[in-house]
N, C-alpha and C positions, 0 to 999 in steps of 0.2 A: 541560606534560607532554612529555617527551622523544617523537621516533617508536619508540626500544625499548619503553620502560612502555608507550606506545599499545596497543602489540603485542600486549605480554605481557595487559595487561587485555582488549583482543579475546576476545582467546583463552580466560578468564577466562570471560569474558561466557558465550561459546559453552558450555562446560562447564554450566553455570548454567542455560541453557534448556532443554538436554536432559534436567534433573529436573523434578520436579513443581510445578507453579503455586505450590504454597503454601510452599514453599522460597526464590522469587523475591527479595522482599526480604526476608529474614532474609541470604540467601548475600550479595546484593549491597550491604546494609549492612554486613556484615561485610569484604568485600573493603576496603571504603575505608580499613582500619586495615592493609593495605601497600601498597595501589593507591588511592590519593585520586581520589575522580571527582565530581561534580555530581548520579551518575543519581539518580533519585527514583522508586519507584512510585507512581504516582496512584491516591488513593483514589477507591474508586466506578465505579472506570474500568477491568474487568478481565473476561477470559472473555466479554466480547460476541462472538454466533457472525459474526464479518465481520473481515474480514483489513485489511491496513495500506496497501491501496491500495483498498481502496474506501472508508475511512476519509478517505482522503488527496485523492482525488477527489470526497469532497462524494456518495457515493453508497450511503452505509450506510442511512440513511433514505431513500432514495427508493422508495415502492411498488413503484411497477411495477417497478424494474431487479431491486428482491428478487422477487419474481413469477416475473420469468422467469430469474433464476438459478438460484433455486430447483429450477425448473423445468428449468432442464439439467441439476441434478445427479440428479432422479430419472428424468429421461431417458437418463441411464445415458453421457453423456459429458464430465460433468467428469472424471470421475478416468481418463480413457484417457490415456493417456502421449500418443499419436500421434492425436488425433483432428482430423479433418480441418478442422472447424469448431468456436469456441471461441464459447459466449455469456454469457459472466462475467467479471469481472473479474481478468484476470490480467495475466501480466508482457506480453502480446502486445498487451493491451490500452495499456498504456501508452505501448510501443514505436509503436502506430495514434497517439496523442497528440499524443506527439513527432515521429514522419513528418508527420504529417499537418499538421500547426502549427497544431494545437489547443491550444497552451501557449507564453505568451510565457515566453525561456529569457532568466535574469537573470544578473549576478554571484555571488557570495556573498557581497558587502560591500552590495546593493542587498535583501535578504531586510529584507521587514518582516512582520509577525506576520500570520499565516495564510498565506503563501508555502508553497509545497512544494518539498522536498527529495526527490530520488530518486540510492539507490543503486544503482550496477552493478556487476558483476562484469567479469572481465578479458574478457571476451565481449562487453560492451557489454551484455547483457542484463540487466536492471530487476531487483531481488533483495528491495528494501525500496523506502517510503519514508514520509515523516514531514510535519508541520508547524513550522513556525517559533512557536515558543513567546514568551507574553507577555517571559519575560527574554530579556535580552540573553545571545545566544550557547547559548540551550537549542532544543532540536529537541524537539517532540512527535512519538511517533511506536506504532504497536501491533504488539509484537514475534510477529509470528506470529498466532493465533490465542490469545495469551496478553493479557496485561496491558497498558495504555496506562503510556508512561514519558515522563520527562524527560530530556533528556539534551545530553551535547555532540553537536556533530557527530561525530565519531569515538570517541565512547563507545558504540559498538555490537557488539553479533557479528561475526568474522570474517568468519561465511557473508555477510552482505550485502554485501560486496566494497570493493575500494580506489579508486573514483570516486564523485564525487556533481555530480548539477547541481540546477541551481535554477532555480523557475518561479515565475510568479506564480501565486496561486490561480486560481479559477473557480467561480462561483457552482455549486450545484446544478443548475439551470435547463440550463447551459451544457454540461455534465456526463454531464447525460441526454441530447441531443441527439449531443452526442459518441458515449455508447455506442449510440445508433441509428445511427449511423452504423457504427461498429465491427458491429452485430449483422449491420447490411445489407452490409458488405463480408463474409462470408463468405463461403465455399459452399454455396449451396442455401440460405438461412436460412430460406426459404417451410417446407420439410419441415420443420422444426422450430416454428417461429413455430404454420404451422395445427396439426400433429399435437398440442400443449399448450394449443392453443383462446387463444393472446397477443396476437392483431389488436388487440386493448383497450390491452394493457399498451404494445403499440409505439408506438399513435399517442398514448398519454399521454406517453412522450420525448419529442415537439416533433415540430417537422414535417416533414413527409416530404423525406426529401432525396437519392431516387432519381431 
């Protein structure tokens, strides 16, 4: 596929998520009849409430880290724009990952299946990311808070941006301790940890690494 079609199908893409889940594949089976692509919906696999980086980090099933996600968002600072201290999994989270060298960084010709893909924006800032799918050359990846897909590398939404690097996995286990880490670099994270009663859920992440 040329980089123009790339393009154009991005673009395409983007159109597509902004409708409603159950338009998903119907739209995107249907593009492939001017824009040929690979993607697939996966059945079974759709509207799980957990986003594409905690999927991706092996932390959607984790108890405790949903406990106390959970837990920040009815604590009232998931959704501030500017809030000082973040304890869920997002792009800042990953960014801790990557700084931190918490993720061995591979080629793209070294990706074997369950590898992770992360994309960025022209900011450098973490926007999507996916897993390496049993075929050759498919990314699993969960668009949003939508549906789990198959896909190429570059068969995605505009919005996830024009870079991608590549890691190797990390067990769960690995994962969790990461985000204790991440929880503990914040600011203040004690005021949040006691005020939600989490001392339990933290020291289920692994061990103490203050």
């Amino acid at each position: 596929m040329s980089q123009e079609s790339t393009s154009e199908l991005r673009c395409r893409l983007e159109k597509i998520i902004s409708q409603s889940l159950d338009n998903w594949e119907r739209l995107i089976s249907e593009l492939a009849s001017t824009l040929p692509h690979s993607i697939r919906c996966l059945p079974h696999e759709h509207r799980e409430p957990y986003t594409c980086f905690e999927s991706a980090f092996e932390l959607a099933d984790s108890r405790a880290y949903r406990k106390i996600a959970e837990s920040f968002a009815d604590w009232g600072g998931r959704d501030a724009e500017n809030a000082p201290s973040i304890f869920f999994v997002n792009f800042r989270f990953v960014h801790f990952l990557i700084g931190g060298r918490e993720l061995e960084e591979i080629n793209e010709g070294e990706l074997k299946f369950g590898d992770v893909v992360v994309y960025l924006d022209d900011e450098d800032t973490p926007q999507h990311a996916g897993k390496k799918a049993p075929q050759e050359g498919l990314i699993k990846s969960k668009w949003g808070r939508g549906r789990f897909l198959e896909h190429g590398l570059w068969e995605v939404p505009i919005r996830y941006g024009n870079t991608a690097r590549f890691f190797r996995s990390i067990p769960a286990v690995e994962a969790e301790r990461a985000f204790r880490k991440f929880v503990e670099s914040q600011n203040d994270p004690e005021k949040f940890i006691q005020s939600c009663d989490l001392e339990d859920c933290l020291r289920e992440l692994g061990d103490d690494v203050s």
